[in-house]
N, C-alpha and C positions, 0 to 999 in steps of 0.2 A: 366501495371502500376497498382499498388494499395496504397490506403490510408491509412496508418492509424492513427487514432485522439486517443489523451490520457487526455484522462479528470486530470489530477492531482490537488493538493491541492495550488501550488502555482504557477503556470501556465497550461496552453490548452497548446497541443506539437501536429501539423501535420506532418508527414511524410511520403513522396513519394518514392516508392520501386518498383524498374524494375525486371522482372521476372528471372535477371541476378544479383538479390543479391546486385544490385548499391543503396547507397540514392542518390536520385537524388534530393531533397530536406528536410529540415525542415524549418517550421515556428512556431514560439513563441508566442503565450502571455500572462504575468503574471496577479496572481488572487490572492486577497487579502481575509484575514480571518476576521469575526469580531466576537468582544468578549464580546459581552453588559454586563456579567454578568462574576462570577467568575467560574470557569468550564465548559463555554458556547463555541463554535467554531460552525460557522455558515459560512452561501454563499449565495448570492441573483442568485437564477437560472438565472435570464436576464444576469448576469457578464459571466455565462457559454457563454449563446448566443451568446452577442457582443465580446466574446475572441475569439468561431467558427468563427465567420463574419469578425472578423480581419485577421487571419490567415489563411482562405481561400481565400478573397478576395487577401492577399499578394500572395499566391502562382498561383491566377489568374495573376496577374500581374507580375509576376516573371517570371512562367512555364506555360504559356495558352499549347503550345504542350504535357507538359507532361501530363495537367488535360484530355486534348481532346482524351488521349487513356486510359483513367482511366478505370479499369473491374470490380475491386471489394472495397467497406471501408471496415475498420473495428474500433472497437471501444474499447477503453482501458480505465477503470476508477479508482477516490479514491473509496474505497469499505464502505460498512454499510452506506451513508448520507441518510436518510431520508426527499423525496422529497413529498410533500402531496399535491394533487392534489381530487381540487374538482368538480362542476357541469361544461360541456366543458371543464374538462381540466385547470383547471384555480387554478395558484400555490397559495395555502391557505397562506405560511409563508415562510420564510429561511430557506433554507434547515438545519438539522441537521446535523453537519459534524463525521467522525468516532472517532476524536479525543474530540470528546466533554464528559463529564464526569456526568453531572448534573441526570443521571438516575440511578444511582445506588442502591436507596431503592427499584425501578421497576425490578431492578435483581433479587434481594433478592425475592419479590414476586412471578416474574413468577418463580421462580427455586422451590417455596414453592407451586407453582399450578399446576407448569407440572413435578414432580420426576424426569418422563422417559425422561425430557428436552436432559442430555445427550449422550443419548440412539440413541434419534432424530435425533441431529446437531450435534454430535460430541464436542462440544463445551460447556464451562462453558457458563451464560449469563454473560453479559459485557457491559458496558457503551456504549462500542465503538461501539455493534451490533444496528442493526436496532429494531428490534423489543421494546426492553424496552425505545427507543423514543418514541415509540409511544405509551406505557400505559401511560409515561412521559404527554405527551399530553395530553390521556384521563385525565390525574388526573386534571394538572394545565389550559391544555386550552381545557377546552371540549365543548366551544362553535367551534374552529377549529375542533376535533376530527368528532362532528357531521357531520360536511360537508363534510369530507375524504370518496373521491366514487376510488379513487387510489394512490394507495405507490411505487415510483418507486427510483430507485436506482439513482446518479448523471447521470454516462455515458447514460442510459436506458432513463431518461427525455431527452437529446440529441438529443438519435434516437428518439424518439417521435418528437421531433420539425423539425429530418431531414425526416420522412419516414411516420407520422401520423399512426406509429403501436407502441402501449406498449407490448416490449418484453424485457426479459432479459435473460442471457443465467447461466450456472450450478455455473461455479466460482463465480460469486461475488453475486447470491444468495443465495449461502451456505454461506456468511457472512449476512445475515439477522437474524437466529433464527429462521426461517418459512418454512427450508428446511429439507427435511427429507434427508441428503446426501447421506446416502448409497443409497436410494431409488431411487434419483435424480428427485422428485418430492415435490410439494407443501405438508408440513403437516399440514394437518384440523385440528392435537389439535392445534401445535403450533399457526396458526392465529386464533380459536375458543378464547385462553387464552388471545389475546390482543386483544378483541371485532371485530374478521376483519374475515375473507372466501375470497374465491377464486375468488371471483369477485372483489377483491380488488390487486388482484395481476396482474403480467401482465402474459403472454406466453412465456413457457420454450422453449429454445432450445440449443443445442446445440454450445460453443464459436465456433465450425468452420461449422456450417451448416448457410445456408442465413434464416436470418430473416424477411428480409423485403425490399422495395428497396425506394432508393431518391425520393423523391417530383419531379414533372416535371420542377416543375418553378424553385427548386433550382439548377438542372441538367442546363438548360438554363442558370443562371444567375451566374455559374461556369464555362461555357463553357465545361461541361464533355456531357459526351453521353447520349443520350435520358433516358437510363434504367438502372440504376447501382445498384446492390447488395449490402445490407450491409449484414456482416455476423454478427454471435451471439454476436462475442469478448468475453473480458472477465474482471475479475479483476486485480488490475494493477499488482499486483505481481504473478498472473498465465500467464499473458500478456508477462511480463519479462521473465519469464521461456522458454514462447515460441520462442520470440525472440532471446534469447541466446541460441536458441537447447536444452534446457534445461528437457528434458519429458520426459525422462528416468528415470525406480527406479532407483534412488540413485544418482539422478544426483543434483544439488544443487545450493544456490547461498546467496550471502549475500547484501541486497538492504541497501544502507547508502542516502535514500531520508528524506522528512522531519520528516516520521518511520524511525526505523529500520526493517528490517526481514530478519531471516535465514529460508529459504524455500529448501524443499526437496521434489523431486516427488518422487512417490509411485505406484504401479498398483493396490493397497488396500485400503479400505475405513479403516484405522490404529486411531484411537481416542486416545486421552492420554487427559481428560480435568482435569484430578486430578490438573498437576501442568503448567494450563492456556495452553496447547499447541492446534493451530488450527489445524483440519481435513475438509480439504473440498475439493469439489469437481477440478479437473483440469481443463484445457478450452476444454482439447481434450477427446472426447466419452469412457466411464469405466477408466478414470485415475482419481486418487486424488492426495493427496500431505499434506504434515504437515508442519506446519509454525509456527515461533514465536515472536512475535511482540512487537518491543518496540516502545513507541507513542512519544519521542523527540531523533531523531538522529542527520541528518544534523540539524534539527532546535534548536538542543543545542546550537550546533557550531553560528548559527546565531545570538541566543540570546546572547550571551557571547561574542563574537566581535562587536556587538550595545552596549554592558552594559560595558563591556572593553575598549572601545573606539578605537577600532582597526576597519581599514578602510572595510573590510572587512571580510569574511568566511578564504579566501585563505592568507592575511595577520597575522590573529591568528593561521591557522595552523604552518606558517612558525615561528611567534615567538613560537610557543607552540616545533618545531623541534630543535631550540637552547641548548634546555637544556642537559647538559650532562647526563651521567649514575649515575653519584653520587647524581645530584639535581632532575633525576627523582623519586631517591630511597627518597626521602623526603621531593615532591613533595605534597601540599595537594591533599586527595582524594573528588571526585565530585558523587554524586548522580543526575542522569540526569532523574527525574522522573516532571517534571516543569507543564507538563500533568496529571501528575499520571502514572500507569504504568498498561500493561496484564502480557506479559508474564515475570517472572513466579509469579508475586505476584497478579496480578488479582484486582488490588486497586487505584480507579480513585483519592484518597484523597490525595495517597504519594506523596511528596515534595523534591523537588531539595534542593542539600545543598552542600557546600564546607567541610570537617573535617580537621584538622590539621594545619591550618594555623598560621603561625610564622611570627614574625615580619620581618624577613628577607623575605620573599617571594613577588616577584612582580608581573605584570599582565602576564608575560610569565610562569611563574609556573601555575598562575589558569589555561591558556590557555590549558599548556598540561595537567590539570587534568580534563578538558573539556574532549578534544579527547578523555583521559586513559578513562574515566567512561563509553563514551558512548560505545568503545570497550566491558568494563568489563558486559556492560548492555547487550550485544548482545552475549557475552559468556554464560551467566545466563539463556539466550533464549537457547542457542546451546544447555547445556546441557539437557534441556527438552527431545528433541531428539531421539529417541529408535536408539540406534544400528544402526547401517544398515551391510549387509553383499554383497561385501566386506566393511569393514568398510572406515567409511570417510575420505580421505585424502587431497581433494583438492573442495575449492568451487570459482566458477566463484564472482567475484564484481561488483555491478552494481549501477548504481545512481550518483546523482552530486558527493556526497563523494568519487568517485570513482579515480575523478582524481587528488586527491593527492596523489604522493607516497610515501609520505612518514607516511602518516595516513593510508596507506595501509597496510603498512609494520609493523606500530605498531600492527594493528589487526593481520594480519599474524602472531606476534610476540605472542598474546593474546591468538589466539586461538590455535596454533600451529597446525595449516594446513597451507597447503601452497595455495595463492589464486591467481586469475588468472585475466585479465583486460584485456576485451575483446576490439577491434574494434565496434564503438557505443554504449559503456556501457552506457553510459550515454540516451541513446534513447532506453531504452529495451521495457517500456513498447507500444511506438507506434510503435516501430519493429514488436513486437511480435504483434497487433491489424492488421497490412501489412499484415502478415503471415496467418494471420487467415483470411482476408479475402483471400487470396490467396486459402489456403486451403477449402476453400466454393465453388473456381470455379473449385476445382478437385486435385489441387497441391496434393502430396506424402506428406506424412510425411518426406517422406526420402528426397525430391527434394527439401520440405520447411523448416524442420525446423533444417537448418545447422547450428556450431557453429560457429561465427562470429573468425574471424584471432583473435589469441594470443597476444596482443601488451608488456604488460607486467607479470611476474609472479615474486611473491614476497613469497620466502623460508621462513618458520620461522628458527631464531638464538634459537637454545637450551640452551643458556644462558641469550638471553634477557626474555624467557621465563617461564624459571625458576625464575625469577627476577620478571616477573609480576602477577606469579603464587599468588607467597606470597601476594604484593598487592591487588588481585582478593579476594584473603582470608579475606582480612580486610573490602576490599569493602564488602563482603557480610555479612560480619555482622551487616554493619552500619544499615541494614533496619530494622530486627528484635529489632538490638535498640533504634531505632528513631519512630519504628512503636509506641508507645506509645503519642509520641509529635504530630503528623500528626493531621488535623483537625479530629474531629469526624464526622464529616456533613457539607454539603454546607451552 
């Protein structure tokens, strides 16, 4: 039996996985963001804690047998939050979340201090990264900054609180800025540039090698076995990958959580940060993978069915599926950038906005130019992309958005690949954390990291495609002309 826990942005996800590929359980609990300021997204690390303590505690009470032959955790998180941690250990502020925007003159700087930045990381810097929180820091709170003796990532504060060892593993420290990726080690410019060394970091290892192992007392007070394994884990969308069997060059997927991302593994450390695409590192040993990130997905959809007045997520998509062909074609279009956006415009300032709107149009039009944009938002990313040979034809869906199909279908329509809706799409990332630790106590690649059953696959129509081709067209110009209006600064 193995664990694994997925840190996400709007709930902890545990998941129990028998060495026969069974879930034998999940357990839930949701986790709120707060926003004190305008481009601010934060977390109270205790919320982390008491959501593990909920959803453990239920799967004691649900599955005592299945915890009592528990062999290995593993850990799956949201990537870049900036947890600051000072003398014992003791959390300085709120975390920083990946979606928060307010550092982006610290971009500008570090990229004006380190040239070889993307030489380093692979990566442009970005709001969303860890590191320009924390010049962030030094500038506005540098009485906090002073007391930072460590910087751990969300999931990584976790395993500190389950194992009293600060480690993190290759994935989702190559979303920091302080990783040299191709190298797979810490770089001394990049933490020299935000005032920080290697003592401020924690211990690499490997997503599927053990890191560390449970606490006694919490072993005890779980009823699992005296001595349990955590392994590296990873971040949530390398997490997903694995889960889904996904680690192969060229194998891919498209995540519709509260991001978006179209992720692709690679056996090469491949960099493209010219137009905002990520390189970083895989969960599994000499693999990486490129990725493209848009920071309001499924949470468009949420916003818009709260501000729409529709009961919920799944109720706006179905009015948004009402519309026919003729009133899609003249449907307003939506810019889903509510966050700001990475990939490909790299710009924490840009703003969501509706265009076209007519007196005739009701809430089920905005609905579907909801869904349309975020589609067209995740096309934008795709095409970042290099090539792959053979070239791309088909990529797995994964995330809440997953299970509408008929939002599926539009994307399939968007992107014109044909996409695929596995068995547990919706749990890739604490799958894939199962996985890993599985693969920690020796599991194959090949025994572990299989593609979960086919449940549905959604063909693109060559006419609906060509129909949003045009669309896609229009969307992308709106930015370049609205980029004028966008605030200049926070």
């Amino acid at each position: 039996m193995f664990l694994g826990l997925d840190l996400g942005t709007s709930e902890l996800k545990a998941l129990l996985l028998s060495d026969g590929h069974e879930v034998v359980a999940i357990a839930r609990c949701p986790l709120t963001v707060q926003r004190p300021q305008a481009l601010w997204s934060e977390q109270a690390t205790q919320d982390w804690w008491a959501a593990l303590e909920t959803v453990m505690d239920r799967l004691q009470q649900l599955h005592p047998q299945a915890l009592a032959r528990l062999q290995a955790v593993g850990l799956s998180g949201q990537m870049h939050g900036a947890t600051l941690l000072g003398a014992d250990d003791a959390v300085l502020r709120p975390a920083i979340l990946w979606n928060d925007g307010r550092s982006g003159a610290q971009c500008e700087h570090l990229s004006a201090a380190v040239p070889e930045l993307s030489l380093i990381t692979g990566n442009l810097a970005m709001p969303g990264f860890t590191a320009p929180k924390l010049l962030w820091v030094r500038e506005h709170e540098p009485t906090v900054f002073a007391q930072v003796r460590r910087v751990l990532l969300p999931k990584d504060w976790l395993r500190l609180q389950l194992t009293g060892e600060a480690v993190s593993d290759m994935s989702d420290a190559a979303g920091t800025l302080w990783l040299d990726t191709g190298k797979r080690d810490w770089s001394d410019t990049m933490l020299a540039a935000c005032g920080l060394d290697r003592s401020h970091m924690p211990r690499l290892v490997e997503g599927s090698d053990i890191s560390a192992y449970l606490k006694p007392e919490l072993c005890q007070r779980w009823g699992l076995p005296p001595r349990v394994p955590v392994a590296g884990g990873a971040g949530d969308n390398a997490a997903s990958a694995v889960g889904m069997g996904l680690v192969r060059p060229g194998q891919g997927f498209v995540s519709l959580g509260t991001s978006g991302v179209v992720f692709v593994s690679g056996a090469a450390f491949e960099p493209n940060p010219a137009q905002a695409l990520h390189a970083f590192c895989h969960a599994l040993p000499q693999r990486w993978h490129q990725m493209s990130v848009m920071l309001s997905a499924a949470s468009a959809v949420t916003w818009a069915a709260r501000n729409l007045g529709f009961e919920d997520e799944p109720a706006l998509l179905n009015a948004a599926a009402t519309l026919s062909e003729a009133e899609q074609k003249t449907a307003p279009l939506f810019l889903p950038y509510l966050s700001g956006e990475r990939s490909p415009h790299n710009n924490p300032l840009a703003c969501g906005a509706w265009l076209g709107l007519r007196a005739q149009h009701r809430r089920e039009d905005l609905a579907y130019a909801v869904a349309e944009g975020v589609g067209f938002g995740l096309l934008d990313g795709l095409q970042t992309i290099p090539a792959t040979e053979p070239p791309l034809d088909t990529l797995s869906l994964v995330g809440g958005g997953s299970r509408s199909a008929w939002w599926a279908q539009l994307l399939a329509d968007t992107f014109g690949l044909r996409l695929q809706v596995h068995q547990d799409a919706e749990s890739g990332g604490a799958m894939g954390a199962a996985r890993l630790a599985w693969l920690a106590l020796g599991g194959t690649l090949d025994q572990v990291c299989t593609t979960p059953p086919v449940q549905r696959v959604h063909t693109p129509d060559a006419q609906r495609h060509a129909l949003l081709q045009q669309r896609h067209q229009r969307f992308k110009a709106l930015y370049p002309a609205l980029l004028p209006q966008f605030p200049a600064s926070t």
